[in-house]
Backbone as CSV, one residue per row, in Angstrom:
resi,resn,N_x,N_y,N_z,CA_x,CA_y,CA_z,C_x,C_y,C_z
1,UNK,95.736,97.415,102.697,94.854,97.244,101.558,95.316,96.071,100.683
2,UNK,96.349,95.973,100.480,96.984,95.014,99.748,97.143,93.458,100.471
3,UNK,96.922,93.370,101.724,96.920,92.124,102.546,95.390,91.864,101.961
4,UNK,94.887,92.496,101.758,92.707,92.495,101.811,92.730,92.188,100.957
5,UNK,93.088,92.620,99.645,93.011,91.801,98.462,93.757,90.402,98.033
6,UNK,94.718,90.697,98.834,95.281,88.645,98.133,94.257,88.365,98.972
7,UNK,94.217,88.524,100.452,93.124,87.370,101.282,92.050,87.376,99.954
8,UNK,91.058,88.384,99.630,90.403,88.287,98.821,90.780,87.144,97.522
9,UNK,91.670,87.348,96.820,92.225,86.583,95.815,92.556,85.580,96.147
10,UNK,92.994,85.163,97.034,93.675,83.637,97.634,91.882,82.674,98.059
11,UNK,91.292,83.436,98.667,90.179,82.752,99.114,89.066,82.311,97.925
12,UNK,88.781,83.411,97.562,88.064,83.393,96.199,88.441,82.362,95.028
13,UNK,89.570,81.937,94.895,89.952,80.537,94.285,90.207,81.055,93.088
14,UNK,90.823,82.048,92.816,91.413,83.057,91.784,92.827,81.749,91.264
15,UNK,93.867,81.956,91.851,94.605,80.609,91.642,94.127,79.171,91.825
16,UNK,94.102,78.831,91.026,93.960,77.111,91.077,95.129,76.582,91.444
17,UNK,94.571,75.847,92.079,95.809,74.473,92.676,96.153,73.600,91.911
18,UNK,95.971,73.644,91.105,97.327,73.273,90.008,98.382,73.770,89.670
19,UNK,98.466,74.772,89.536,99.015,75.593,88.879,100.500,75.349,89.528
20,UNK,101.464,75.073,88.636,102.627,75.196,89.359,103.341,76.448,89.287
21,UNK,103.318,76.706,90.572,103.757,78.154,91.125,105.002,78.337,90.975
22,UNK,106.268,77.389,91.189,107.684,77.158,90.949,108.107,77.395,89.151
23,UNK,107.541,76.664,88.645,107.756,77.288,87.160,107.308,78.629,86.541
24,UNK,106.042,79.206,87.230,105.250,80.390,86.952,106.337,81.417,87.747
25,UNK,107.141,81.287,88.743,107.423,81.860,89.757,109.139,82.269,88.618
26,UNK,110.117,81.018,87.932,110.633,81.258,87.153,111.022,82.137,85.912
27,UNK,109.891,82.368,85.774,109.713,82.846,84.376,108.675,84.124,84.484
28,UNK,108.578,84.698,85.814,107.577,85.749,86.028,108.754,86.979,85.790
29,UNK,108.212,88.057,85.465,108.640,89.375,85.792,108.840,89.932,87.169
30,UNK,109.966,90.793,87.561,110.147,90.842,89.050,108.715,91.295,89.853
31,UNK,107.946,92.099,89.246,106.521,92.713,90.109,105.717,91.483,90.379
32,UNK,105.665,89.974,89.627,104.938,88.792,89.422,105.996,88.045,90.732
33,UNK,107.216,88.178,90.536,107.839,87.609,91.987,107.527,87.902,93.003
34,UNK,107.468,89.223,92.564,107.353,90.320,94.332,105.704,90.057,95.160
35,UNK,105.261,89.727,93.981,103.574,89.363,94.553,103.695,88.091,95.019
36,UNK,104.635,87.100,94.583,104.347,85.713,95.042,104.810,85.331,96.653
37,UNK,105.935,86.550,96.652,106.971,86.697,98.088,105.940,87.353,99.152
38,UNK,105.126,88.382,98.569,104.078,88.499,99.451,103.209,87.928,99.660
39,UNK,102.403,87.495,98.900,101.572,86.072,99.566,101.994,85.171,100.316
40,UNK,103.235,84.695,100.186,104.056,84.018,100.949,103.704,84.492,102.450
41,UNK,104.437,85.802,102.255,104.178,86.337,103.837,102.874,86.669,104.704
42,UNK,101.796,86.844,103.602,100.497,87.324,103.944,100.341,85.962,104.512
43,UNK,100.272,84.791,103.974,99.986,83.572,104.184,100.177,82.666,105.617
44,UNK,101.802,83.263,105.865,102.085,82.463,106.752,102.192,83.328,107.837
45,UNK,101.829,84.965,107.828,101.171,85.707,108.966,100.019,85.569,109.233
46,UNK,99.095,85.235,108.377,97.612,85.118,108.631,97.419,84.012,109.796
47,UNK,97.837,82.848,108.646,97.857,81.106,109.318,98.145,81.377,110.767
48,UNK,99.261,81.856,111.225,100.147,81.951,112.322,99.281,83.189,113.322
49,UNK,98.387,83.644,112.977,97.423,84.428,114.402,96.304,84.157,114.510
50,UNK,95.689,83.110,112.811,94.751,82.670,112.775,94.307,81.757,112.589
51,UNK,95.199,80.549,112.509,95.553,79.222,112.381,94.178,78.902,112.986
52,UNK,94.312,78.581,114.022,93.781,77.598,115.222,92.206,78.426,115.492
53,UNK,91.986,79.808,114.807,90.778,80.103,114.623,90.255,79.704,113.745
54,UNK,91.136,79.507,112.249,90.224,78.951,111.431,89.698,77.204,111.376
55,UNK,90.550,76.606,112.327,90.360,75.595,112.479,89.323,75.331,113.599
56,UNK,88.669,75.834,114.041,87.419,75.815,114.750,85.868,76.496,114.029
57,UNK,86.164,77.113,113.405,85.067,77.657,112.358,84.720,76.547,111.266
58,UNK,83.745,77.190,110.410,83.462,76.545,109.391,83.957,76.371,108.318
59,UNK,85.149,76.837,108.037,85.780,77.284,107.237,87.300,76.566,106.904
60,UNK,87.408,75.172,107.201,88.387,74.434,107.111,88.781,74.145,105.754
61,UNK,87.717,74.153,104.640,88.368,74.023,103.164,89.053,75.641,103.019
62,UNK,88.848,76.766,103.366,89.633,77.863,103.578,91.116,77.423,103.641
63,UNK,91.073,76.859,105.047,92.458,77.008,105.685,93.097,75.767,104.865
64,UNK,92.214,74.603,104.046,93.034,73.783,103.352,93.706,74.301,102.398
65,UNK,92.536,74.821,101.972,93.520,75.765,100.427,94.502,76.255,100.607
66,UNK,94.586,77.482,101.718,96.031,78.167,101.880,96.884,77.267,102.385
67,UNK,97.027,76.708,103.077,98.238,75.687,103.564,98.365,75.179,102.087
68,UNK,97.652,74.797,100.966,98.266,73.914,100.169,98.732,74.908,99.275
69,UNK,98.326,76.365,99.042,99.173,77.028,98.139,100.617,77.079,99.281
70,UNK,100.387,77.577,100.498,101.859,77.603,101.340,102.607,76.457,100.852
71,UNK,102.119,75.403,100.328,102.944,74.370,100.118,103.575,74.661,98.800
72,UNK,102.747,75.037,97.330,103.334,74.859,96.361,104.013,76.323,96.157
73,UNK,104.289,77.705,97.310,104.991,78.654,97.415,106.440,78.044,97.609
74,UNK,105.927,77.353,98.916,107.532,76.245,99.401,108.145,75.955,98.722
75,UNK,108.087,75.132,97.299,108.633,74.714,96.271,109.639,75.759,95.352
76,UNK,109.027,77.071,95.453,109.478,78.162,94.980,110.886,78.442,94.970
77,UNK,112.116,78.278,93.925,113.550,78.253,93.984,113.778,79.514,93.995
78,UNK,113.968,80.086,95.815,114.763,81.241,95.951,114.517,81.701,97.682
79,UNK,115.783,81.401,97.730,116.109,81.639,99.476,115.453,82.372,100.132
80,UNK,114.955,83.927,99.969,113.608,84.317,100.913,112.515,83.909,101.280
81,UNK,112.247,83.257,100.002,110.729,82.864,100.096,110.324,81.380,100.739
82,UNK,111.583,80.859,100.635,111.681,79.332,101.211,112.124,79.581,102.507
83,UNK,112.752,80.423,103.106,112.980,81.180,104.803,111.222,81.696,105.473
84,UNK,111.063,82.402,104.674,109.448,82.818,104.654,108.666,81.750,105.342
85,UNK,108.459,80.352,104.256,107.691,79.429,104.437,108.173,78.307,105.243
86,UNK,109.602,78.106,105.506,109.978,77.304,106.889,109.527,78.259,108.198
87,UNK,109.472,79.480,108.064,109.295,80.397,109.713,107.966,79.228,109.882
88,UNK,107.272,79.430,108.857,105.742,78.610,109.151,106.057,77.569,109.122
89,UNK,105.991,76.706,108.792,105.922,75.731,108.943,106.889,74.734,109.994
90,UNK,107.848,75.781,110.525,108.591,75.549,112.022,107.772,75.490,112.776
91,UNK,106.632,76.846,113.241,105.943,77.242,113.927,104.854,76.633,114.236
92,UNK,104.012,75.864,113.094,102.909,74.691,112.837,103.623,73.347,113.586
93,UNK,104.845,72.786,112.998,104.418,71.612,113.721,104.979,71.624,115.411
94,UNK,105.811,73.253,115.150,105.590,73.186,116.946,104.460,73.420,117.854
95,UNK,103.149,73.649,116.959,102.267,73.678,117.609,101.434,72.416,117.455
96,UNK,101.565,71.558,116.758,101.257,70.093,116.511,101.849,69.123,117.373
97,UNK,103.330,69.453,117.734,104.052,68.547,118.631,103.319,68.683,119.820
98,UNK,103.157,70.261,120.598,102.879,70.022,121.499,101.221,69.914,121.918
């Protein structure tokens, strides 16, 4: 239930891409961390079974958005969540290389 709603929230454009997530991520309360560590993971489990589906659909400003919040998660100062978002982004350009 809780994967259904960030997808919901992440897609829906609830966060703006501005927003810097690394300073918000600082100064959040631990339940405001713990949500950001899961998106993290929702993010780069989704991408990673559904990557290459969403990139054949219509739906490529979708998959832009999340890769670019995956990006400003990345930024995020604290060793899980930056382990989190290298698994992905290991996994992407090994599927780009080959």
């Amino acid at each position: 239930m809780t994967e259904r709603l960030i997808f919901i929230f992440v897609y829906n454009q609830m966060i703006p891409l501005t927003i810097n997530i690394r300073e918000v991520y600082s100064t959040a309360a631990d339940r405001d961390q713990q949500f950001i560590q899961n998106l993290a993971l929702f993010l780069c489990a989704f991408l990673k079974e559904h990557g290459q589906l969403l990139e054949k659909q219509a739906v490529k400003l979708q998959l832009t958005n999340a890769l670019q919040y995956l990006v400003l998660i990345s930024d995020v100062d604290d060793v899980e969540i930056f382990k989190i978002c290298l698994e992905y982004w290991n996994a992407l350009t090994s599927d780009l290389y080959k």
